[in-house]
C-alpha positions in Angstrom: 11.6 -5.0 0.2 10.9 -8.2 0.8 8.0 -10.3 -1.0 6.6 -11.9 2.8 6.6 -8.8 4.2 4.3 -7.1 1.1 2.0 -9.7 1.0 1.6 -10.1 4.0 0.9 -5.8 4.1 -1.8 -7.3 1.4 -3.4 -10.0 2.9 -6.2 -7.9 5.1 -9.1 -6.7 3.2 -8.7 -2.8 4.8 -5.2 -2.3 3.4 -5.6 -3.3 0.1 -9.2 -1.0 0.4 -6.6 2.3 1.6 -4.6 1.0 -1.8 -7.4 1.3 -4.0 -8.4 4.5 -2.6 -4.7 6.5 -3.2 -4.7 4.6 -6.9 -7.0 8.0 -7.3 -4.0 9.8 -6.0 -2.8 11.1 -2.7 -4.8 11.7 0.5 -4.0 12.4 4.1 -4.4 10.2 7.1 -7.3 11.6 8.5 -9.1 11.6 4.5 -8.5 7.9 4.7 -9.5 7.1 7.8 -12.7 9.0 7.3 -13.5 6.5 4.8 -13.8 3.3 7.5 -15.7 3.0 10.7 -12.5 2.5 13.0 -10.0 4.9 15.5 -7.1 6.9 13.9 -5.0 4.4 15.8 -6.3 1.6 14.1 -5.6 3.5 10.4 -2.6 4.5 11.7 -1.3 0.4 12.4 -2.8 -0.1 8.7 -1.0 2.4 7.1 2.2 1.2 9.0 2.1 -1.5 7.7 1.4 -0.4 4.3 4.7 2.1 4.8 7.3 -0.8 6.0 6.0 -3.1 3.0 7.3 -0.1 0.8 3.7 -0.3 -0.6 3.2 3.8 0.5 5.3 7.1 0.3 5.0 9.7 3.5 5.0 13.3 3.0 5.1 15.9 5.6 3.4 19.3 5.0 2.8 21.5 7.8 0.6 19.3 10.4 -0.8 17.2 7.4 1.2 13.5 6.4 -0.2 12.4 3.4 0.3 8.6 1.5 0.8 8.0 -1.9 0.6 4.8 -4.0 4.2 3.2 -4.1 4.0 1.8 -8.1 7.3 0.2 -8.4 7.0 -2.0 -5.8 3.4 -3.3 -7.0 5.1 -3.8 -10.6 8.2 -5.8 -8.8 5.5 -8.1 -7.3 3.5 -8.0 -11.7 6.7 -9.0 -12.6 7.9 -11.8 -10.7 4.1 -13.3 -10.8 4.0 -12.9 -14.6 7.8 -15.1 -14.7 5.9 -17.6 -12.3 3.2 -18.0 -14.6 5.8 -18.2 -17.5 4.8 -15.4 -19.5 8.2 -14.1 -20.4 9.3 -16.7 -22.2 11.7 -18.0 -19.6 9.8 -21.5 -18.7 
């Protein structure tokens, strides 16, 4: 994982909308994209991204893939911020 590539994954507005969403747990593709006026196609390049930032997880079930919030990368990124900010004591 590489820090450009996740913020990058969190710089647009819809991505980090799909992130709040499966903080409430996991959903499929076609739950998400129910949730925004735009093609499958379109979720589908978001959620990409999302995936290759190591921000999501992918399950397959049947004819279903369903995304789930990645945590650990999220507290990588906490972490290194809070050390920027000197809040570990390591200034």
């Amino acid at each position: 994982m590489g820090f450009a590539q996740t913020f990058k994954a969190l710089s647009d507005p819809v991505r980090r909308e799909i992130l709040m969403m499966l903080k409430r747990g996991r959903m499929s593709a076609g739950e998400i994209g129910s949730h925004f006026d735009m093609t499958g196609a379109t979720i589908s390049y978001h959620l990409n991204i999302l995936k290759k930032a190591d921000l999501l997880f992918e399950t397959r079930e049947k004819n279903f893939i369903y995304y789930e919030l990645n945590t650990s990368v999220l507290e990588e990124i906490m972490t290194w911020l809070a050390e920027l900010k000197g809040e570990h004591g390591d200034v």
